[in-house]
NUKOLLO-420627 format. One record per residue (C-alpha): x, y, z. Coordinates in steps of 0.001 Angstrom, whole numbers, plus 500000, padded with zeros to 6 digits. Example, Ala and Ser with C-alpha at 12.3 -4.5 7.8 and 13.67 -1.06 7.14 Angstrom:
// NUKOLLO-420627
+--------+--------+--------+
|      u |      v |      w |
+--------+--------+--------+
| 512300 | 495500 | 507800 |
| 513670 | 498940 | 507140 |
+--------+--------+--------+
***
This chain:
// NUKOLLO-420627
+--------+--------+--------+
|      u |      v |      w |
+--------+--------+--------+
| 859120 | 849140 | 962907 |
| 857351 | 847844 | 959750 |
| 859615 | 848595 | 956224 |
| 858606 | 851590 | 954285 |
| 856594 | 849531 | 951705 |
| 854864 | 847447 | 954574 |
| 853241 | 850907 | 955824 |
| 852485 | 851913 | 952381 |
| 850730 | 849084 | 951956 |
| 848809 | 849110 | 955095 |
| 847533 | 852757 | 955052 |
| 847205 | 853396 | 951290 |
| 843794 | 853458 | 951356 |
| 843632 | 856099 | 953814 |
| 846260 | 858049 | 951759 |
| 844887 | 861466 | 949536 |
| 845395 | 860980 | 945917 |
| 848668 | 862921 | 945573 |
| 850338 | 860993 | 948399 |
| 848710 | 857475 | 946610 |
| 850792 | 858330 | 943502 |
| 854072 | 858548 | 945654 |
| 853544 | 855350 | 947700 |
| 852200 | 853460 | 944414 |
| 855481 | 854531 | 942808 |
| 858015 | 853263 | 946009 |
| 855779 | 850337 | 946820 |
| 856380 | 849247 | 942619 |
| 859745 | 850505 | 942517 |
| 861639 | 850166 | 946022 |
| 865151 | 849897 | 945175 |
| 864693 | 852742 | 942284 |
| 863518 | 854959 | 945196 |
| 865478 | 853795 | 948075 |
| 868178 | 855543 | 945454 |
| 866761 | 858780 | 944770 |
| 867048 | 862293 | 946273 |
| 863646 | 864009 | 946830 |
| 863178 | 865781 | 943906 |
| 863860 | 862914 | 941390 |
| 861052 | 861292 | 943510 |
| 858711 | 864174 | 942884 |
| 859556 | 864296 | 939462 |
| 858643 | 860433 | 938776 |
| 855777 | 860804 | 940923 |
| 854202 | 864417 | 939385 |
| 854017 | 865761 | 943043 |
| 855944 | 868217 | 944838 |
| 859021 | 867775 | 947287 |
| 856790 | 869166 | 949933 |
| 854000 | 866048 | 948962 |
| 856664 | 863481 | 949506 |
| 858036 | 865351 | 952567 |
| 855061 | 865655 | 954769 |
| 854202 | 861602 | 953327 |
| 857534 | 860167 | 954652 |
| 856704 | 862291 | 957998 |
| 853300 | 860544 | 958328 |
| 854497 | 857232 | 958179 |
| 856842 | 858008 | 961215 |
| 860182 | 859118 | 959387 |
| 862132 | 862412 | 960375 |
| 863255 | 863057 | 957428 |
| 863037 | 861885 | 953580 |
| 866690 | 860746 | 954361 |
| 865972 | 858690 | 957131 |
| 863093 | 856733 | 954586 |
| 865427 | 855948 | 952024 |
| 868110 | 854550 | 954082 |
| 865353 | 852459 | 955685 |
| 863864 | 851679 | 952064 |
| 867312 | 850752 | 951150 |
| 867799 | 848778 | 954340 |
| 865035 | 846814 | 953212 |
| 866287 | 845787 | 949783 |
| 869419 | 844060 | 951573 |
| 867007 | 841651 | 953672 |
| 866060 | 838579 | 951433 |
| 862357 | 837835 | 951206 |
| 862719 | 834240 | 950404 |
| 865008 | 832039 | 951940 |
| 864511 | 828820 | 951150 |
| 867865 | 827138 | 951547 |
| 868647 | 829664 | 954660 |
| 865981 | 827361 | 957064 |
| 867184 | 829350 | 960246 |
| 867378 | 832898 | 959076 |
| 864306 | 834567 | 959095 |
| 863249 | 837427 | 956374 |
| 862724 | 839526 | 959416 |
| 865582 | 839139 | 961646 |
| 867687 | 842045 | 962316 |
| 871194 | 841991 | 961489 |
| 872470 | 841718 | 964701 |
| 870062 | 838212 | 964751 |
| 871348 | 836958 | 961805 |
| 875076 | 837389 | 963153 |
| 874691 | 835475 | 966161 |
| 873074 | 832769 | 964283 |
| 875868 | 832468 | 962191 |
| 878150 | 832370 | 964585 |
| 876433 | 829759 | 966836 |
| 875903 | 827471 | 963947 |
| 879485 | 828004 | 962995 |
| 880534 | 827030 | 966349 |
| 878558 | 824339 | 966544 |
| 879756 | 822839 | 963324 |
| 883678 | 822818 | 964612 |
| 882198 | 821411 | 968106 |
| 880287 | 818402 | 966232 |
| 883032 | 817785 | 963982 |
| 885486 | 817532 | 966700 |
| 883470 | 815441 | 968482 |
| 883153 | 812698 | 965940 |
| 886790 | 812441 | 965193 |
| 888937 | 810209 | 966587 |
| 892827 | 810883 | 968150 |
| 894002 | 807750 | 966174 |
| 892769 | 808963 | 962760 |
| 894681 | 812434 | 963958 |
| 897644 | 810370 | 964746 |
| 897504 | 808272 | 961445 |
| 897314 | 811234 | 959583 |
| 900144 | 813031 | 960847 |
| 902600 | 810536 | 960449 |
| 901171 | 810185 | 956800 |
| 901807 | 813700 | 956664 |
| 905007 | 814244 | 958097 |
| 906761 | 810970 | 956650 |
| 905606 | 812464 | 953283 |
| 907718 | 812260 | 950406 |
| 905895 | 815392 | 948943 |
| 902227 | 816512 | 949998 |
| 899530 | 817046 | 947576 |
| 896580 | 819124 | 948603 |
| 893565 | 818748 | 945949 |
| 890051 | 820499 | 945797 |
| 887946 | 821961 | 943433 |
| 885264 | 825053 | 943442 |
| 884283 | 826027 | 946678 |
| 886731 | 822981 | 948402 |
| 889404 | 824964 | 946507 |
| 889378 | 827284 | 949533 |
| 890192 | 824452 | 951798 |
| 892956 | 822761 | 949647 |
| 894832 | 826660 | 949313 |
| 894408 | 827387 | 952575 |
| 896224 | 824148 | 953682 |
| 898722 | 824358 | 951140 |
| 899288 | 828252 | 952357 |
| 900471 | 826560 | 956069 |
| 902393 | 823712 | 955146 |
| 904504 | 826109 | 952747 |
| 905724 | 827156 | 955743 |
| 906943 | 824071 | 957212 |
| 909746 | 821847 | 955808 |
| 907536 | 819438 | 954419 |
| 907132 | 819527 | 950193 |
| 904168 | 820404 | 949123 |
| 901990 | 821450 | 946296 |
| 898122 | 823008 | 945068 |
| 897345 | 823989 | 942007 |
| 893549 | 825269 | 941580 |
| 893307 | 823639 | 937796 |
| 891793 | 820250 | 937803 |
| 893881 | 818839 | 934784 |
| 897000 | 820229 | 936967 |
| 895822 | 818747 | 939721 |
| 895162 | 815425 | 938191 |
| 898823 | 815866 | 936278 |
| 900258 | 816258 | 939725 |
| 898231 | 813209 | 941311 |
| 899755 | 810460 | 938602 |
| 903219 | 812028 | 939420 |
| 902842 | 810818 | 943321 |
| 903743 | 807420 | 944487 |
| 903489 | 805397 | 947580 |
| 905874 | 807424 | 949753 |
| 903640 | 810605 | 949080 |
| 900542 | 811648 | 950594 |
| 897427 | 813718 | 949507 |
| 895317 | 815358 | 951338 |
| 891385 | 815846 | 949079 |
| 888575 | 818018 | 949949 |
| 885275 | 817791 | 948541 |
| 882297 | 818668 | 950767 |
| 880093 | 816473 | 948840 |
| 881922 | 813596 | 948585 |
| 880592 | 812993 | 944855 |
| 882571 | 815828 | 943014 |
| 883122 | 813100 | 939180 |
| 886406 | 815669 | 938854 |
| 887746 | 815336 | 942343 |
| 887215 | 811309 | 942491 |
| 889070 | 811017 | 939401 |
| 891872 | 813137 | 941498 |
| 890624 | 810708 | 944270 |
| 890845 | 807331 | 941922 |
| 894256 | 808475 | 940691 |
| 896192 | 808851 | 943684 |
| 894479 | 805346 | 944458 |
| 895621 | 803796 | 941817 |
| 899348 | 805190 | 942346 |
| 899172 | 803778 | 945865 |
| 899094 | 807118 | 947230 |
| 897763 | 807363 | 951158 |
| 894601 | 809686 | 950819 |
| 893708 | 811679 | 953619 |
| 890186 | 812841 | 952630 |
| 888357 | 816087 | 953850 |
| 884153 | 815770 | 953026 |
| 880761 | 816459 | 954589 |
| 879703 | 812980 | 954281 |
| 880639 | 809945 | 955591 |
| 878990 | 806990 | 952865 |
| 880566 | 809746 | 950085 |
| 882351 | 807999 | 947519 |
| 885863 | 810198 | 948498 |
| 885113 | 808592 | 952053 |
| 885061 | 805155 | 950567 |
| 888311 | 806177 | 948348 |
| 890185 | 807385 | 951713 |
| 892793 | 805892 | 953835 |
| 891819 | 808420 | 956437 |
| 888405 | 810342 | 956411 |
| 887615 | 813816 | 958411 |
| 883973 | 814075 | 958028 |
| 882765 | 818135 | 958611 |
| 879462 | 817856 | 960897 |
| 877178 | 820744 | 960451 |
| 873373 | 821382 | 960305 |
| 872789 | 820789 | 956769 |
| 869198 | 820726 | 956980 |
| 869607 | 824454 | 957925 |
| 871569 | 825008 | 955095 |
| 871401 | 822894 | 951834 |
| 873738 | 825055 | 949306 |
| 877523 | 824697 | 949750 |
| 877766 | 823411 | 953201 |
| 878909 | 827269 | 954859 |
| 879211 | 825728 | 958111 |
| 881013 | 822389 | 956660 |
| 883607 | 824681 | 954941 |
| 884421 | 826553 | 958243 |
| 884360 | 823233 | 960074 |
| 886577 | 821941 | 957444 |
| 889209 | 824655 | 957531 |
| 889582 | 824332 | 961440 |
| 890482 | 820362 | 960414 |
| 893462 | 821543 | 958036 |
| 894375 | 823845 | 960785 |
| 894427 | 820873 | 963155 |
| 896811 | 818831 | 961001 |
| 899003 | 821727 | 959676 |
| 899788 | 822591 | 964054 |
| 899778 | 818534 | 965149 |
| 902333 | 818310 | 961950 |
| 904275 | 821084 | 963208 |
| 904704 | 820207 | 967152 |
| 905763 | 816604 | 965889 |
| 908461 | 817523 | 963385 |
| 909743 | 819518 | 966478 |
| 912765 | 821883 | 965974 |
| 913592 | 821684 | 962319 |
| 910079 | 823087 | 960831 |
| 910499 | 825681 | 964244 |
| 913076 | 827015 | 961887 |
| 911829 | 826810 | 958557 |
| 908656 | 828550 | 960105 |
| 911006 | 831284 | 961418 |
| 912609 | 831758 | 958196 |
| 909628 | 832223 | 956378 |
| 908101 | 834361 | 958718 |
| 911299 | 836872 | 958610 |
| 911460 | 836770 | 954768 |
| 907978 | 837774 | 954544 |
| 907923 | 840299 | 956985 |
| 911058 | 841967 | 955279 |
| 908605 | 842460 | 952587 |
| 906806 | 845008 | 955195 |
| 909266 | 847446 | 956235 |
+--------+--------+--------+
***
């Protein structure tokens, strides 16, 4: 069925004068209308609850409640999408959720693809013969960076994130050759994060780098580079996809970490699990 202001539109010049005056007011002023009762509608409109009553009935509604939650429905659905390229304006919810999910699933599928078991391996004895661990990433890579450093908390290994970027590049000068950091930047070209990047370079630090890119400048400042695939023609903002694609990578390294170091981080995992749920009881 066509929104509310799409069958305004198309029958308003068939419309009687009072009921013109009611759809010229919701057609100019959906989401004002889409969040008023009937008589506030009346009143804007100088008509009568029956006018707007019998109007929402002719245009297929059962009720004037059933038009605004359709009028309101409306408001949520972008009309422009220019960065979404494979969500349509028109695509019901249900549409738009398995889209999502398919290109999500795609993204970890491609990215899994293109990564090799030796840079895996490399990485987890970089990671697990780790002095302390530094996990670095800024704005939306931030996400990535916490989320690691939330997992390897729990293991026995040392590690650190803090979201500042003049902490983080305070903790990058403090790490030396026996350390390891792990840097996310889903462009690649972040001037804040390759200074993190250049840093931990300089210090001799092995840099395990997280990006969406694989000629980024992080790549080419990397020991060891997991490159996120994902669609990015269908989506040009922040990389959505990349991100999930990215997370499932940090995932990957916190569990292959964890089997390796065998029964000591068992414990430590243990330990932390019973300490936190003590906090639930």
């Amino acid at each position: 069925m066509s929104s509310p202001v799409q069958l305004l539109k198309q029958s308003f010049e068939d419309l009687s004068r009072t009921n013109k005056k009611i759809a010229r007011y919701v057609i100019d002023n959906p989401q004002a209308a889409s969040e008023a009762n009937i008589e506030d509608l009346a009143s804007k409109t100088e008509t009568s609850t029956a006018s707007v009553s019998r109007l929402v009935k002719t245009l297929g509604y059962g009720n004037f409640r059933e038009f605004t939650l359709s009028l309101a429905y409306t408001q949520l659905r972008p009309q422009n999408l220019p960065i979404f390229k494979d969500i349509d304006a028109n695509d019901s919810l249900s549409t738009i959720a398995d889209k999502i999910f398919t290109s999500s699933q795609r993204a970890i599928r491609d990215t899994r693809n293109r990564i090799d078991e030796n840079d895996f391996a490399r990485a987890v004895l970089r990671i697990i013969h780790c002095r302390r661990l530094g996990l670095f990433g800024l704005g939306g890579s931030s996400v990535i960076a916490l989320d690691g450093y939330h997992k390897f908390l729990r293991t026995s290994i040392d590690c650190f994130y803090y979201p500042d970027f003049d902490v983080q590049l305070m903790q990058a000068v403090k790490l030396g050759e026996d350390d390891c950091g792990i840097v996310v930047s889903h462009s690649g070209k972040n001037r804040q994060t390759l200074k993190i990047a250049e840093t931990l370079k300089q210090r001799k630090v092995p840099v395990i780098g997280i990006t969406g890119y694989q000629d980024s400048p992080l790549a080419n400042h990397s020991d060891i580079t997991f490159v996120s695939s994902s669609d990015e023609s269908n989506y040009r903002s922040e990389g959505m996809y990349s991100l999930i694609a990215q997370m499932t990578i940090i995932d990957t390294l916190f569990m292959m970490a964890t089997v390796r170091m065998g029964p000591a981080t068992e414990d430590t995992i243990q330990n932390v699990q019973n300490i936190i749920e003590s906090t639930r009881s």
